[in-house]
N, C-alpha and C positions, 0 to 999 in steps of 0.2 A: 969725512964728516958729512950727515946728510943733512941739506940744508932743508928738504923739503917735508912737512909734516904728514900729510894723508893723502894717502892715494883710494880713488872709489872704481872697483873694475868689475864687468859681468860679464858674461859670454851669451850671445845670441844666436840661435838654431834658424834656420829657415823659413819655419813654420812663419805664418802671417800671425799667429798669437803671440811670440813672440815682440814682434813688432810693436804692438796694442800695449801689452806691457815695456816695452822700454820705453815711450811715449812715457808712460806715466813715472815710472823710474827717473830717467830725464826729467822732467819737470821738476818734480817733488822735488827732488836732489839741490837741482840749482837756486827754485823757488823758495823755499822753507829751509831746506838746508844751508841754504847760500853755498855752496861749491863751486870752486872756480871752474870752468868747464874744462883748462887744464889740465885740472887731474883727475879727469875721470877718465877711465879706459874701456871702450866697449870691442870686444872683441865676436867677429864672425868667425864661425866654420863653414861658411860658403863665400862664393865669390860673389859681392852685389859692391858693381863700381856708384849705382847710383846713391846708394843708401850711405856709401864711404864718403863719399862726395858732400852728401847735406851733413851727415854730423861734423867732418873737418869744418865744412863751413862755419858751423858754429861754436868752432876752438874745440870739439872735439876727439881727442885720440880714438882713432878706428885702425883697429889690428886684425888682418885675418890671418886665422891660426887652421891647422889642420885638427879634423875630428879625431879623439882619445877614447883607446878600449874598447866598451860596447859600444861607442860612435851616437851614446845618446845620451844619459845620463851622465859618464863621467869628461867629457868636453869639456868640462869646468878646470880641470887638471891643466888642461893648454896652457892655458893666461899666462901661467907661472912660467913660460916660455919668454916671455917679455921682457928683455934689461931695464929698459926703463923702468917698472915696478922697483927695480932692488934702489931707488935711489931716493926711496922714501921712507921713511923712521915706523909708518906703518901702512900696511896695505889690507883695506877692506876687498873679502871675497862675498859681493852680492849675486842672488839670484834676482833676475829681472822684474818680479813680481812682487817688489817693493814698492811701497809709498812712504817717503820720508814726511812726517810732523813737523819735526824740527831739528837742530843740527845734533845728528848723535855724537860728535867728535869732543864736547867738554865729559861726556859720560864714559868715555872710553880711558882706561887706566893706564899708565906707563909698561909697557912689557919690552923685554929683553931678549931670554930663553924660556917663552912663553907665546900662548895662541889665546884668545877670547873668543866665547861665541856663546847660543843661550842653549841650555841642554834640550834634546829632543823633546815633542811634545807629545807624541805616544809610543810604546816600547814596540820600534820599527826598525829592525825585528827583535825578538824577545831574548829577556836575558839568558838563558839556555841555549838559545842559537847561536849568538853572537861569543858563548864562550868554545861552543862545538867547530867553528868558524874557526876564530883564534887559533887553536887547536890543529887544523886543518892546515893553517899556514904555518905554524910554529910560534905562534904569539904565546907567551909565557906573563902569568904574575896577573891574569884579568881580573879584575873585583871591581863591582861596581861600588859609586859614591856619586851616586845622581840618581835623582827622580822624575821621573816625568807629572805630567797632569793631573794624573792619575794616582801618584804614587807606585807606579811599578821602578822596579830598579835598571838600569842601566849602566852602561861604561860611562867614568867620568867624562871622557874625550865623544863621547857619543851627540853630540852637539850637532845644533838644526842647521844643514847646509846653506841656508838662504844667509847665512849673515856671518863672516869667519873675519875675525883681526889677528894678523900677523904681523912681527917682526919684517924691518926689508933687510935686515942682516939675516933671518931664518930661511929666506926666499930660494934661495940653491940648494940649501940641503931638505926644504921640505919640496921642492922639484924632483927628486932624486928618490928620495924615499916613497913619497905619493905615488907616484909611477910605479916604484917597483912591486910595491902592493898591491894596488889596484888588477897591475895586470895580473902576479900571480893567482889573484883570487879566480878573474874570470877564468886563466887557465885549469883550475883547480875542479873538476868535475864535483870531488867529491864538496868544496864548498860550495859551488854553484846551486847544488842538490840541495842541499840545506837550506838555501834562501829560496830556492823556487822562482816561482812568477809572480810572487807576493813582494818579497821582500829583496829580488835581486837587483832592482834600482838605485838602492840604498849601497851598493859597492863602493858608490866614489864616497860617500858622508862615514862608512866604517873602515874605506882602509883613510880616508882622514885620523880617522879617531888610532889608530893600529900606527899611523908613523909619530903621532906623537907619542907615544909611549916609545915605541924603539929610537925615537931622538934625544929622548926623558925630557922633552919639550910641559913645563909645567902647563895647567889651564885651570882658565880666571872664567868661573862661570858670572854672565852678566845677568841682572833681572830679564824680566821677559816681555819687560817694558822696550828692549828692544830689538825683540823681534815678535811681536804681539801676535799671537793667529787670528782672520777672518773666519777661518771655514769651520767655526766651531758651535755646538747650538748652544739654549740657554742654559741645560743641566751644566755644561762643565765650564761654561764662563763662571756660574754662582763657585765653582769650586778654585776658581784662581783668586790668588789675594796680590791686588796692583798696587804699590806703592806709590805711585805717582801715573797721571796721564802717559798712553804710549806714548815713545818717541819714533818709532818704526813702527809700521803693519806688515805683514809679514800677508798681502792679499789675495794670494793661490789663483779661485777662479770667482775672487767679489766683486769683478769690476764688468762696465759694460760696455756696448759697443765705440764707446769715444775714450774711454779708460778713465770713467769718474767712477769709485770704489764706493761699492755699493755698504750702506751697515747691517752688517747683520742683527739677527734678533737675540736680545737680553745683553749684548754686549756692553761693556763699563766704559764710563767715557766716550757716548756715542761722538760727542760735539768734535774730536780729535778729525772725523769723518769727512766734516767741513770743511776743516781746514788743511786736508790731503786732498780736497779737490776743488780748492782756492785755487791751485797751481795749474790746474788746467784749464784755466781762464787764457794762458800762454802756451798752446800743446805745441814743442816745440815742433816734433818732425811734422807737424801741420802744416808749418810754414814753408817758405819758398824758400831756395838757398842762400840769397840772398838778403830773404826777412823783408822782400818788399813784393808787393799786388802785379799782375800784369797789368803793364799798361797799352790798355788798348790802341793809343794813339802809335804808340811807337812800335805797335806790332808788324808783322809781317804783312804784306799784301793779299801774298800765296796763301794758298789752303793748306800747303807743305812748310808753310813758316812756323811761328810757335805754334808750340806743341796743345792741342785739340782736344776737346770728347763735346759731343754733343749728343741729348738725350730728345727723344721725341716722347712728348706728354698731349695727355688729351685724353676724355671719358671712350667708351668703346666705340664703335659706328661711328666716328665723327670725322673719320679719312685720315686715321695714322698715317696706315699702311700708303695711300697717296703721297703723304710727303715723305715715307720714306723713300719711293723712286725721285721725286725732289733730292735727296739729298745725295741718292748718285752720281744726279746730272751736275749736283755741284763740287765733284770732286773728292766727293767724302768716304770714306772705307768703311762695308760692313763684312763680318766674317761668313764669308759662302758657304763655310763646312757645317757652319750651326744652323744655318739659317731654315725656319719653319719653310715648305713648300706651301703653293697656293691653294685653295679649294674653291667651293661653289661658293662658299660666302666672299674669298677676295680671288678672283680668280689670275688675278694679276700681282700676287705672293702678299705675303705677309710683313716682309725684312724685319720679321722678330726673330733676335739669337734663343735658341730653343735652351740657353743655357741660364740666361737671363728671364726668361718665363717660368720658368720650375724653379729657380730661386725666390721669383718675388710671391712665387705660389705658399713657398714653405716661410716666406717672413711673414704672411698673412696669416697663415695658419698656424702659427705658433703666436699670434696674437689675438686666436679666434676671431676670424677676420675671413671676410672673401670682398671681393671687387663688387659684388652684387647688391652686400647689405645693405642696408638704407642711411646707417650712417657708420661714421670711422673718425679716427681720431689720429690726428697724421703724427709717424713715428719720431718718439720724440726722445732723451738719454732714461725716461722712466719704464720705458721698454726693452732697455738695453742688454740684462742681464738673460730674459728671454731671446734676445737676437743674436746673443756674438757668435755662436757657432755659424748662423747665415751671416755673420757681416766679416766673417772671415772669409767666407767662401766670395761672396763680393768681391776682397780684395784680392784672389786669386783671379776670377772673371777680369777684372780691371785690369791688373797687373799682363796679362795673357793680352789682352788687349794691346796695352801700351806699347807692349814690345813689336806687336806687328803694324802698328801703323801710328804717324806722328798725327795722324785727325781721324779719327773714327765715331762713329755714331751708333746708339742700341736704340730699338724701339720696343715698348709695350705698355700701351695705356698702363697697367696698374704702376707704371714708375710714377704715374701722377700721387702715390700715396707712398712707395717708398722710396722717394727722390733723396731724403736724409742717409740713406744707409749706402748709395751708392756717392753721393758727395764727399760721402766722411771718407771712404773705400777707394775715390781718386785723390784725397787730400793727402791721405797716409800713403799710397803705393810712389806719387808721383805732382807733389804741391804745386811746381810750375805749370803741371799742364790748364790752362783753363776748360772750366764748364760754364756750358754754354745750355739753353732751355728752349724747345720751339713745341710752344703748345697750340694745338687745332684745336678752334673753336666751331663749331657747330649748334645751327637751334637744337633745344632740348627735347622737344616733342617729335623731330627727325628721330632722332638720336636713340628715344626711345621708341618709336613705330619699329625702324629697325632693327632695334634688339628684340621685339617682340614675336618678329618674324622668323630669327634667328631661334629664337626660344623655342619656338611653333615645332622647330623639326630636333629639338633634343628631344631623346629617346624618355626621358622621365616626366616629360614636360607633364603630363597628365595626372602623374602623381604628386607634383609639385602643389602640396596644400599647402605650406606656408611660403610660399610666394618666394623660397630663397635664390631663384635663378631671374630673379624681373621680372619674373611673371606679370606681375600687377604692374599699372602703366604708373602710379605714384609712386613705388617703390622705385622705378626704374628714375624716375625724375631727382627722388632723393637720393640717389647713387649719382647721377650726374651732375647733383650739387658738392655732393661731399669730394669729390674726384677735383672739380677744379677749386673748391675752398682749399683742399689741401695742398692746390700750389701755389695759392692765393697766400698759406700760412708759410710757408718757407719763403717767400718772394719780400715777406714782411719783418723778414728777422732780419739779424744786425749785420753787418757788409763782410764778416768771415764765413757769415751761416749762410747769407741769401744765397739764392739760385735764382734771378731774373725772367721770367717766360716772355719768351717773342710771340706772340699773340698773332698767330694766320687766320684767321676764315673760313669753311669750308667753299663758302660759294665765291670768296675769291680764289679761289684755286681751280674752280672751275669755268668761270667766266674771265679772270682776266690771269691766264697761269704764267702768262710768259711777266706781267710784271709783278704779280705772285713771287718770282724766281727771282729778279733783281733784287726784291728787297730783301727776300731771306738773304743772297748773296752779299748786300751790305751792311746786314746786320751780322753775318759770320764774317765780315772782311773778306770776302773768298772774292777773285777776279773767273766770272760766268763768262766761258764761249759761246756765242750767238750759236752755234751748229749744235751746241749741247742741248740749249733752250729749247729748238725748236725740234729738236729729234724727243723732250721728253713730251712737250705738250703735242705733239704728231701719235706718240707709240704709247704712252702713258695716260693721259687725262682725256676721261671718258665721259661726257655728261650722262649716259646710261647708268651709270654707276651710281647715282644720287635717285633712288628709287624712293626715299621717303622723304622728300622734302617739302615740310611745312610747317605754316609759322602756325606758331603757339596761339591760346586765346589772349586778346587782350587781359591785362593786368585786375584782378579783382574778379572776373569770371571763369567760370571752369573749378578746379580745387584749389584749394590753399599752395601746396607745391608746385603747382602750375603757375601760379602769378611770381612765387618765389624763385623757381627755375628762372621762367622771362623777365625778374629783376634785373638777376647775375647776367644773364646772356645777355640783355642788352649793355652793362655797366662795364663788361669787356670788351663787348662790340664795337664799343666806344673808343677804345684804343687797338683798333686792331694795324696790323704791321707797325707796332710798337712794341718796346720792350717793358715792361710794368716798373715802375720803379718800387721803391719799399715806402715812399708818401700814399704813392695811389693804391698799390694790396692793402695798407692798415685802412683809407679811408674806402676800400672797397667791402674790407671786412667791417666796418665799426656799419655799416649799411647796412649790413646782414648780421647783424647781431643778436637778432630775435631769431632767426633761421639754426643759426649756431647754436644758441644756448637750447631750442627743441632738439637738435642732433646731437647735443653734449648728453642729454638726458635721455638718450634714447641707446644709449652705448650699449646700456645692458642686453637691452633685446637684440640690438646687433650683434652684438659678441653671442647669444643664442642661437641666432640666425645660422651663425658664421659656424656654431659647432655643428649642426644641423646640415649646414651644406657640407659638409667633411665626409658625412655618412653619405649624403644623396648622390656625392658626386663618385663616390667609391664604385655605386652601385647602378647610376646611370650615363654621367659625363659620358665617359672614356666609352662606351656602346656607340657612340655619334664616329668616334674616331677611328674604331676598329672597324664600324659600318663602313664609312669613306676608303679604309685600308683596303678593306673586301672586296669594295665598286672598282677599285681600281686596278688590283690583281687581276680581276676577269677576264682579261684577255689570257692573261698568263695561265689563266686557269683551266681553259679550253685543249691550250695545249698540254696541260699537266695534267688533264682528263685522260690524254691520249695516251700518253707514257704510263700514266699508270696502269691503262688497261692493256698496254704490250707489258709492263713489268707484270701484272696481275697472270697474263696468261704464260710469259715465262715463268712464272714460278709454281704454275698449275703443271707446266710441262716436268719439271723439275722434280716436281713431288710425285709423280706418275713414276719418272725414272728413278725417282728414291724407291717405290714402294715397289716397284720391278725387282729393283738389286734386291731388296729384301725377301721378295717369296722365291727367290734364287737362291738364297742365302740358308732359306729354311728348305729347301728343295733338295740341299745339296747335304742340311746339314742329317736330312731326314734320311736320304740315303746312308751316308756314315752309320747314323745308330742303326737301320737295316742291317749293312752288313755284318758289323760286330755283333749284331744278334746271333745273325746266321752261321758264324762262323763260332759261338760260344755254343749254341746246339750241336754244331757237326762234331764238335770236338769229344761230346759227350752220348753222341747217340752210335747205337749198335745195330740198326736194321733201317731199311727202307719205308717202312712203315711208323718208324720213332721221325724219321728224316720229315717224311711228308705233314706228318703232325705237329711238327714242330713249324715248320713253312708257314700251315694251316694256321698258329698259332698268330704268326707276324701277320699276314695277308688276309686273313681270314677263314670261314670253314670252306667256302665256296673255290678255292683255290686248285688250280690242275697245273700240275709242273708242266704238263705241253703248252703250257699257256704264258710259262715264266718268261719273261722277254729279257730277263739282265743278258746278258752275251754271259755265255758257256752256262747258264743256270740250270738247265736238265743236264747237262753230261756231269755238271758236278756232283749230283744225286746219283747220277751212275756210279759215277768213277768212287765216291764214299762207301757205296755198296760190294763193288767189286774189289776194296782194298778191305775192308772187312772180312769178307770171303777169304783172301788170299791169306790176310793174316793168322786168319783161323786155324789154315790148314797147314799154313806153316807151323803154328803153336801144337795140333795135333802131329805132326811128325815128331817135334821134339819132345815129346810126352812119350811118343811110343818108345825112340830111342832110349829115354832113359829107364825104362821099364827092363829094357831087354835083359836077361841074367844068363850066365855061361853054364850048358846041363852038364850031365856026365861023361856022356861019348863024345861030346864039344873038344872042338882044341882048346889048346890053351886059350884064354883069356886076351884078347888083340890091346895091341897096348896103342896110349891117349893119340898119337899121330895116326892109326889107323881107326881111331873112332871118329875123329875130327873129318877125317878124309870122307869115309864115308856120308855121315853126317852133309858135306858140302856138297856131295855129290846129288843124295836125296834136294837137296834144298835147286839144287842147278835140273833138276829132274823136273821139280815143280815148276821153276823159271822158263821151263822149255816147253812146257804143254800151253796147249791151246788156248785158255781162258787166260791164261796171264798174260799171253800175246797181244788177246782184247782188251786187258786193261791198258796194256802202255800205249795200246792204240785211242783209245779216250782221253787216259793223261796227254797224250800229245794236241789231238781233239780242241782241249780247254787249257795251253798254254797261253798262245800268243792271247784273248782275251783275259785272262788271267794277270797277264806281264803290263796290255791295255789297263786295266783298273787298277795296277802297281798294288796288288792283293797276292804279289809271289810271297813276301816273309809272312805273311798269315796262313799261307797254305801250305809254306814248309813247317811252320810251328804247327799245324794241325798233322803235318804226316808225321811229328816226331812223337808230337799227343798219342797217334796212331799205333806207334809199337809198343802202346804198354796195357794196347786190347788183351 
């Protein structure tokens, strides 16, 4: 008997979006749904002991199961590995990208021998495939009895993966069946083909729908109220007819960087929106394992005690990069492999992670934004559905982080504007750890002398007409308003949101550095070795290095943003080696309240600015940095002068010797067709004068066979001659012989053996005279050359051409 009524279970991937939505899953779930956290089962296909660790914490079941099938989409199949599932009268199969309204469990109907879920909401994939499929694996008796959105037809069982009710008495045999579907499909070439790349994800949701039929497992379609779609526009919400307010959203990718679900446009029942993101007023895996704050008092002393991130904030030129060698000496970890190298602007490095600067590049720029504008609006959750794709990536940056060091710190002025995207990115990776904020302050009109200097030597500076790099020294001042308003504005929010700034100095870090150092060190708890102190303010702090510094004009003279800048600088001056609290950022901001609301209203034209810099910096930025890359190869260069001009002349040498081989090649191929000329003449000529004419022909008119230099090339002229000859007169002997006829005083008639005889004898008669002696003395002559140019079978095929003169 099972005593326990519903079970709620999802399967979680790796990915950090995942993540982001079971945040909201979780919430919803417990909040609105009231769930006991009992019975909900979240199950990993990786190993992550810490993430196992926070949900137990929170009476959550965390089961890691091994990846199923294609190892992406059908994972889901796993769960059903779980005994404890079967001990429940029904068990919900969610996909994580849920937000629960309110409790769906009074709307779910009694089943048996029976599954519920809401049928698909586009024909994914189409009813012809899905019966060609069937077909494929031997599914028998397909007919559809469901419709989608649309009205296209589908399989009844063809039901939207995100939301499945099952029997815990069906849980073993649909384990068994699911599986063995599933996998036959992926094995099945020819069904694979048929789904494609379109529609092969859809395996686990079709062989769902394929074991309820071979289990004859009935199914109870529910409305669609619960499982509602986001990601749909407004022609085809007008075309759903809702009976009542969702109870599910079924949210894909409507949510943003903190997982509050965005609504979409024409949707019914927006106000359901609200109150799915009621619940994340409590995000659960935000919190610490525990569910309670660090308490600073009771923390560690070490730097290696509780677990650490500290951010270094502050507008540009105002001496990041200074305290980030500060927070070396105080024991703090930054990652070496990422880390930007120094140049002529900070020639004593940058300690910016190069990974973390090209991300806060692309949050800007995806909120048409750049560091330079004149104003900015610090990122806030209405930005959020433009950001998740970077505030994932954050939490990977983070996460990489965490695991290499229990205190580590990233620096890059622009964190001063997205300080919210990496807060939320250590809340979700890793709650326990604290953040920590050390912001440099600096006069404004320093700050911008030196970015103007800095400006002087970018490559576009000149074409810089609307000022989007700071050109103008107001622009640059309204940039170093909005930079520290915006940490002014998170410093101000409520004590889960706040981020506190430790407010340094520039010129106390120059004039008093060593006690500069103690106080950052007790304001991070960190215990400072005296030999550390003085080896940084020894190798580190440079009063050279403060090339622009000077105080602003008195208040009310100079421009309007000049008296507004030396408002702010002096009102945090005012607390500096302090932490701000959230009384003194609101009564700092309610101060500047007129500065604000001209920077609210100036948004537009920043956001113009900001698309503006997009294009300028495409086309000149990055010239400053390949320039610097160039200056500094030069040495290398010199020797790479040298190499290439020994490689240049090796390959000069090279091609000399190629072009060598080749008129060799034509040299040699030119004699070949010579001779086979020569020897197609010989074969067909009859006198000494055809022979020379022919020669003549090859060689030219000018040609003298005393002149022929082949080896044996005049005696071969001979020797053609005098075998002609020869042959001649042997043909006239047997001519005469057969002439001859027996008269009448004749003897008889000499029979065949005494004609032959004679006959041989004439012919050895000929063999033995003089001139024939001189030819064998020629042929012998033009052997061994002959035998030399391996031209023997050519000159016996010409002596046999020879006997049918």
């Amino acid at each position: 008997m099972r005593s326990k009524k519903f079970a709620f279970s999802c399967v979680v991937d790796e990915n950090t979006k995942f993540l982001v939505q079971l945040n909201v899953w979780l919430a919803t779930l417990t909040e609105n749904a009231g769930v006991d956290p009992a019975d909900i089962y979240v199950h990993l296909v990786y190993d992550d002991p810490a993430l196992s660790e926070r949900l137990q914490a929170l009476g959550i079941n965390c089961v890691t199961v091994p990846k199923f099938g294609d190892q992406k989409y059908c994972n889901k199949i796993s769960q059903l590995d779980t005994e404890a599932l079967r001990e429940y009268e029904h068990v919900i199969l969610c996909d994580a990208d849920l937000a629960f309204v309110e409790d769906p469990r009074p709307h779910i109907p009694e089943l048996k021998w029976a599954v519920a879920g809401c049928p698909v909401d586009f024909p994914n994939p189409p009813w012809d495939t899905i019966k060609s499929v069937a077909n494929d694996i031997g599914i028998a008796n397909t007919s559809f009895s469901a419709q989608t959105i649309e009205g296209h037809p589908t399989l009844s069982a063809n039901l939207n993966g995100g939301f499945y009710v099952l029997p815990g008495s069906m849980l073993a045999q649909f384990r068994s069946e699911w599986r063995r579907i599933a996998l036959e499909m992926l094995a099945n070439e020819d069904c694979m083909s048929r789904l494609g790349e379109q529609y092969e994800k859809h395996v686990d949701q079709l062989s769902f729908g394929f074991s309820c039929m071979t289990l004859g497992a009935a199914v109870v379609h529910l409305p669609r109220t619960m499982n509602f779609p986001l990601h749909l526009n407004r022609e085809l919400y007008e075309k759903i007819s809702l009976p009542s307010a969702p109870v599910i959203c079924h949210v894909h990718d409507q949510y943003d960087w903190r997982g509050h679900v965005l609504t979409p446009d024409g949707m019914p029942f927006p106000e359901v929106i609200d109150r799915a993101n009621a619940a994340m007023a409590r995000p659960m895996l935000f919190e610490s394992a525990a569910g309670e704050k660090p308490d600073r008092k009771s923390r560690d002393t070490s730097v290696l005690g509780r677990p650490r991130a500290v951010v270094i904030t502050g507008f540009h030129r105002s001496g990041t990069s200074l305290i980030g060698g500060a927070m070396r000496a105080l024991g703090m970890w930054f990652d070496e492999e990422h880390l930007i190298p120094g140049d002529d602007d900070n020639p004593k490095g940058y300690y910016e992670d190069a990974r973390v600067v090209r991300l806060n590049g692309r949050i800007l720029e995806a909120l048409n934004q750049h560091w330079a504008t004149p104003a900015f609006d610090v990122v806030h959750p209405g930005h959020a559905r433009k950001l998740l794709d970077e505030y994932v990536s954050a939490c990977d940056i983070v996460s990489d982080l965490n695991a290499h060091s229990n205190a580590w710190v990233v620096k890059d002025p622009r964190i001063s504007l997205t300080l919210p995207v990496w807060r939320d990115a250590l809340r979700l990776t890793e709650p326990t750890r604290e953040l920590q904020q050390i912001t440099l302050l600096r006069d404004p009109m320093a700050c911008a002398i030196s970015q103007q200097k800095r400006n002087k030597r970018e490559p576009g500076y000149r074409n810089d007409l609307l000022h989007i790099t700071g050109a103008d020294l107001d622009e640059t001042l309204m940039s170093w308003i909005s930079h520290n308003l915006s940490i002014l504005e998170v410093a101000a929010m409520d004590e889960g949101d706040r981020v506190a700034p430790f407010i340094v100095p520039f010129s106390e870090v120059l004039e008093k550095p060593a006690a500069t150092l103690e106080a950052m060190a007790d304001h991070l708890n960190c215990k400072l070795a005296k030999l550390e102190a003085d080896k940084y303010v020894e190798s580190f702090v440079d009063p050279d290095l403060n090339r622009s510094e000077k105080k602003i004009a008195p208040e009310g003279s100079d421009s309007f943003w000049a008296a507004q800048a030396n408002k702010l600088y002096e009102l945090l001056l005012s607390r500096k080696l302090t932490a701000i609290s959230q009384a003194d950022a609101k009564a700092i901001l309610e101060e500047l309240a007129e500065v604000r609301s001209i920077l609210a209203a100036m948004l537009p034209v920043s956001s113009l600015l900001g698309k503006s810099y997009r294009i300028w910096k495409h086309q000149n930025v990055q010239n400053r940095h390949l320039t610097e890359r160039i200056r500094k190869l030069e040495p290398r260069a010199e020797s790479g002068d040298k190499a290439r001009q020994a490689m240049t002349r090796l390959a000069s040498e090279a091609d000399a010797a190629r072009e060598s081989a080749r008129q060799m090649r034509l040299q040699v191929q030119k004699a070949e067709k010579t001779t086979a000329s020569l020897i197609r003449k010989l074969e067909s000529l009859r006198s000494a004068d055809e022979t020379l004419e022919a020669f003549r022909e090859v060689f030219g008119p000018e040609f003298d066979p005393r002149d022929f230099t082949a080896p044996g090339g005049y005696q071969i002229m001979e020797w053609a001659e005098m075998k002609r000859a020869l042959t001649q007169e042997v043909a006239d002997l047997k001519s005469e012989v057969a002439r001859l006829t027996p008269s009448e005083h004749a003897p008889a008639a000499p029979s065949a053996e005494e004609i032959r005889h004679n006959v041989e004898g004439a012919i050895n008669a000929v063999k033995g005279s003089a001139r024939y002696r001189l030819g064998n003395m020629i042929i012998s002559a033009v052997q061994k050359p002959i035998r030399f140019l391996r031209m023997e079978p050519l000159i016996r095929k010409l002596l046999r051409s020879a006997r049918t003169f």
